[in-house]
C-alpha positions, 0 to 999 in steps of 0.5 A, spaced: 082 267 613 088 268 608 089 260 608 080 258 606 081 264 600 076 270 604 081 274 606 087 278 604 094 275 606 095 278 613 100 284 613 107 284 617 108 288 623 112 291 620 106 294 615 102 297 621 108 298 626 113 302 623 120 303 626 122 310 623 117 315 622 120 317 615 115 319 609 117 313 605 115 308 610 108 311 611 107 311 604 109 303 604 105 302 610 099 305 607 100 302 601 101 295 604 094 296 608 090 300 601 092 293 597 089 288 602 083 293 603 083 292 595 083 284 596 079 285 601 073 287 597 075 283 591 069 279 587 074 273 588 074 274 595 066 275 595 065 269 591 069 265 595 066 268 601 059 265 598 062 259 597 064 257 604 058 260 607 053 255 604 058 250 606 057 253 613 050 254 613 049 246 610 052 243 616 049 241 622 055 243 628 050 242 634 049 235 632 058 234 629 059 237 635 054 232 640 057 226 634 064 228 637 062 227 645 059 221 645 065 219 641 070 222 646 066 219 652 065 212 650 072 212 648 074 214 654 069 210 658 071 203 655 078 205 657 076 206 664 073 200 663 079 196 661 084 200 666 078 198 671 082 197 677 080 203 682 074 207 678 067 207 680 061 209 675 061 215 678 067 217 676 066 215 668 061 220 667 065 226 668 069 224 662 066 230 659 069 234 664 076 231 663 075 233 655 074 240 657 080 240 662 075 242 668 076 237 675 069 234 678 
């Protein structure tokens, strides 16, 4: 989430996970996790929040998603098609199993 702009940078383990647990290491540990609850609630990170949910909310992902396995499956079927040799009309309709990794 850090890399589209609505997230602090991640923490390290070692922010979380300490090795020795020394007063120091405490403190930079809960310094570490107060900045990026900081960053977190920031009105950069809101604003870019807002600005990737309209994105989202305009987008239509039932019809990308079908657009993208129509696709996938035609290809798939015109390759069986050239290949020909040993496949029969059943077998090119479980091209979408294939993409999902299952076996009919």
């Amino acid at each position: 989430m850090f890399w589209l702009g609505v997230a602090p940078e991640p923490l390290r383990r070692t922010h979380l996970l300490l090795d020795e647990e020394d007063v120091v290491r405490i403190a930079q540990a809960a310094d570490a996790l107060s900045n990026a609850l900081k960053v977190a609630l920031s009105s950069k990170i809101k604003e870019r929040a807002s600005e990737v949910s309209k994105k989202i909310s305009s987008e239509d992902g039932v019809a990308e998603a079908l657009k993208v396995l129509k696709e996938e499956i035609l290809l798939n079927s015109s390759q069986s098609l050239e290949a020909g040799a040993g496949r029969d009309d059943q077998e090119l309709g479980f091209g979408i199993l294939r993409l999902r990794g299952a076996t009919p």
